[in-house]
Phi, psi and omega in degrees: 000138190280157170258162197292332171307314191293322206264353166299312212290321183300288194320331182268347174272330191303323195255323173295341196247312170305326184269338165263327172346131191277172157210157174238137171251080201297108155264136181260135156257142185227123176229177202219140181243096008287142173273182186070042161273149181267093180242153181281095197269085172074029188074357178239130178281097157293027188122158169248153207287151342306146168233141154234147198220167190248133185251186183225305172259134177287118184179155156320148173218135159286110150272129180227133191244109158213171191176149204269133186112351197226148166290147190262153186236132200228145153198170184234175175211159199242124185278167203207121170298162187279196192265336184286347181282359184264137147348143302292011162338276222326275163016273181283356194251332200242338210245293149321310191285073177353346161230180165299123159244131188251066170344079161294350129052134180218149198228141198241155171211129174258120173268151183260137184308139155277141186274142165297159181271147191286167201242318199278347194251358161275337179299286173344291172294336186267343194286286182339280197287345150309276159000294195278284220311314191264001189278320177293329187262014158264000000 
């Protein structure tokens, strides 16, 4: 049978490593060039740039910037763990580490003015798919 000073000393230590224990704390910043663009994280709207959010995964994100008067812009970018984030770092970085680490990321985007549409070439285009619409129903 163990004794009880060890198993207070395990419990208190146990509680001493939960209560100093680290976390690491990832934020994306997304800023835009204009800013108070409405952007989109992955189908989800986080805001108008600058926006910053909190992330879970290192993995591609679908991005969409959009405001009115500017082309809207989709593209995706790929966040990339840092080296404490691999096994076995991981470990010792969210469990062990006596303070915060905080992961930061920031991703810049320039929106493009929109351009008007050509007039003879929106005709064009509406003829075009008029067509092809009554050419599916003979």
């Amino acid at each position: 049978m163990a004794n009880p000073v060890t198993k207070k000393s395990l419990l208190s230590l146990l509680i001493l490593i939960c209560l100093t224990s680290g976390c690491v704390e990832r934020r994306l910043t997304i800023r835009t060039s204009p800013d108070d663009a409405l952007v989109t994280l992955n189908d989800e709207e986080i805001g108008t740039s600058p926006v910053t959010t909190s992330f879970q995964w290192y993995a591609d994100y679908n991005i969409r910037v959009t405001k009115p008067g500017y082309q809207t812009l989709e593209t995706h970018q790929k966040l990339k763990a840092p080296w404490y984030d691999y096994f076995p770092f991981d470990f010792f970085a969210q469990i062990l580490y006596p303070g915060r680490i905080v992961d930061e990321h920031t991703w810049s985007f320039d929106l493009e003015p929109a351009q008007p549409a050509d007039r003879d070439t929106v005709i064009q285009q509406a003829q075009t798919l008029q067509q092809e619409t009554q050419a599916q129903f003979e």
